[in-house]
C-alpha positions in Angstrom: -112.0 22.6 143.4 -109.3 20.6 145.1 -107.2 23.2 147.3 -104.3 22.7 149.6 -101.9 25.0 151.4 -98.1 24.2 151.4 -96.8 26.2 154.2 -93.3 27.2 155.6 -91.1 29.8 156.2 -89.1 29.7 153.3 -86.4 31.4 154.7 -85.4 31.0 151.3 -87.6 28.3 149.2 -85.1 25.2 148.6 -84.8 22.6 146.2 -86.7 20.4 148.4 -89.3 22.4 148.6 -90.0 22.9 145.2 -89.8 19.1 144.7 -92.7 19.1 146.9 -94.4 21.4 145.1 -93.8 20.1 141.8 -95.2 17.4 142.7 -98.2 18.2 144.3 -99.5 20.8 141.4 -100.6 17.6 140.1 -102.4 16.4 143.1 -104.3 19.6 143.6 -106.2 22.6 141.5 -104.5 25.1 143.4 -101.7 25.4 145.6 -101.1 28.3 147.8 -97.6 27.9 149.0 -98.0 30.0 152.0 -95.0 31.7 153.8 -96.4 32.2 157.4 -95.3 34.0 160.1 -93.2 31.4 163.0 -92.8 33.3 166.0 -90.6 31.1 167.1 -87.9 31.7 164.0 -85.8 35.0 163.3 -85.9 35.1 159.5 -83.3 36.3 157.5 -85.1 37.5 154.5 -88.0 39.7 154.5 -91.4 38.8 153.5 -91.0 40.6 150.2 -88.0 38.1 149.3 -89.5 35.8 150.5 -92.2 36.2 148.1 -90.5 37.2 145.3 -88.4 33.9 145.3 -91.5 31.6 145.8 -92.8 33.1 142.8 -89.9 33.0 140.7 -89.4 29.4 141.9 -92.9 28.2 140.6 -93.5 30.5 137.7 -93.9 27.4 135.4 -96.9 25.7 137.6 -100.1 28.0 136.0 -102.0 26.5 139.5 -99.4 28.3 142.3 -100.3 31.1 144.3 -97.8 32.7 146.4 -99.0 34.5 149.6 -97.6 35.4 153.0 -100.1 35.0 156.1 -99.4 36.5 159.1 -101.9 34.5 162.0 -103.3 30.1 161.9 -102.5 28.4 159.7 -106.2 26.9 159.9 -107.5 30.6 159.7 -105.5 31.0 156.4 -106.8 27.4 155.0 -110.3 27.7 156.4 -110.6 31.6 154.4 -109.1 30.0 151.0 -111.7 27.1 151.5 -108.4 24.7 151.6 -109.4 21.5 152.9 -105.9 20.1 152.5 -102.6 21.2 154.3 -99.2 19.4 152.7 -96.1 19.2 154.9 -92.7 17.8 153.5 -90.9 15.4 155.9 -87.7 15.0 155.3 -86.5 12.5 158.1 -87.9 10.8 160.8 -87.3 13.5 163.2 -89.7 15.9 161.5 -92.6 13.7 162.0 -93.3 14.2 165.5 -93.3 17.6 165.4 -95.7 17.8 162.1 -98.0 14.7 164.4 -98.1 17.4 167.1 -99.2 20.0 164.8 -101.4 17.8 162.4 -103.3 17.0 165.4 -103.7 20.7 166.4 -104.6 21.8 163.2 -107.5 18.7 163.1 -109.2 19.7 166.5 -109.1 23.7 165.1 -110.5 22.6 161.7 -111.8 19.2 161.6 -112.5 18.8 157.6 -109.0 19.4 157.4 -106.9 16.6 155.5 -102.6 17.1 156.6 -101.1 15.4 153.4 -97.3 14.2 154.3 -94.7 13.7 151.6 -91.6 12.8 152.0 -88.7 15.0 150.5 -87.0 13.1 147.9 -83.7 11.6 149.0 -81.5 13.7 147.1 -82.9 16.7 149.1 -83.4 14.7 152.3 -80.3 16.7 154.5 -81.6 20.2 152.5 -82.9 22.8 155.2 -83.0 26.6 154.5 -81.1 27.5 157.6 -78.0 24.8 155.7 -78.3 27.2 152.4 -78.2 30.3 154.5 -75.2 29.2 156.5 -73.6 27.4 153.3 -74.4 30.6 151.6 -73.1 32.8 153.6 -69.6 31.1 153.7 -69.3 31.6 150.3 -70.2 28.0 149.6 -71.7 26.7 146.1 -75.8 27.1 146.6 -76.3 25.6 143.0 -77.9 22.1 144.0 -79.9 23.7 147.2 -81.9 26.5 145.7 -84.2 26.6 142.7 -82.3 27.7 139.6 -84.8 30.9 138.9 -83.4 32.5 142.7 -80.0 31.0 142.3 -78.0 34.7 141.8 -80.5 36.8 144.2 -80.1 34.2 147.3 -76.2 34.1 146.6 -75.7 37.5 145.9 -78.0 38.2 149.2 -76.3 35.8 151.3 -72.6 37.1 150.8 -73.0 40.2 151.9 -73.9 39.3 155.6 
């Protein structure tokens, strides 16, 4: 069984994430989109949201697991025997960051595979801290989110 890990914060899900995931549920037998804990980012929504909109999001795709993992990535693939790890790139600038940690993740877990899509173009300028921000000035989220978390990120966002 072909299994990858899509990982993030999802701080919430976006439209460009789901286009990644849509179109790796054909690439793979199971995805486990994988909110993980980044030290290094305050998050807005809990882990339960969090959650709760990544499976709303995928709820059509019979072959997504939603899961929250709290520790290496590697550690996370290695237990869910997931030899492949996907990372969306949406502009140039994200790829040297995702080299730095591709190469990490390879010396931790050597039959690793990093998969790298690139966002599609009409999601290209879409980051989760833009909805939260866009969000939370009352701005129109109906392009940036999935449709299925549309009301709960809006109705979340405005009352900040």
């Amino acid at each position: 069984m072909r299994t990858c890990v899509y990982p993030g914060s999802f701080d919430p899900i976006t439209s460009g994430h789901l286009d990644i995931i849509s179109r790796i549920v054909d690439m793979f037998d199971r995805v486990l989109v994988t909110v993980l804990n980044n030290s290094t980012k305050l998050s807005f929504f809990s882990v339960e949201e969090k959650l709760d909109f990544l499976r709303k999001s995928t709820a059509g795709y019979s072959n997504v697991v939603a899961g929250y993992h709290d520790g290496l990535l590697v550690d996370f693939a290695k237990a869910n025997s997931a030899r492949f790890i996907v990372r969306g790139l949406r502009a140039i600038s994200d790829f040297e960051l995702e080299l730095q940690m591709a190469s990490l993740n390879k010396k931790l877990y050597p039959s690793a595979e990093m998969v790298f899509l690139m966002t599609s173009t009409d999601y290209s300028f879409v980051s989760s801290k833009m909805v939260r921000e866009i969000g939370s000035l009352g701005g129109n989220l109906q392009t940036l989110v999935p449709d299925a978390i549309l009301e709960d990120v809006t109705g979340r966002l405005r009352v900040i």
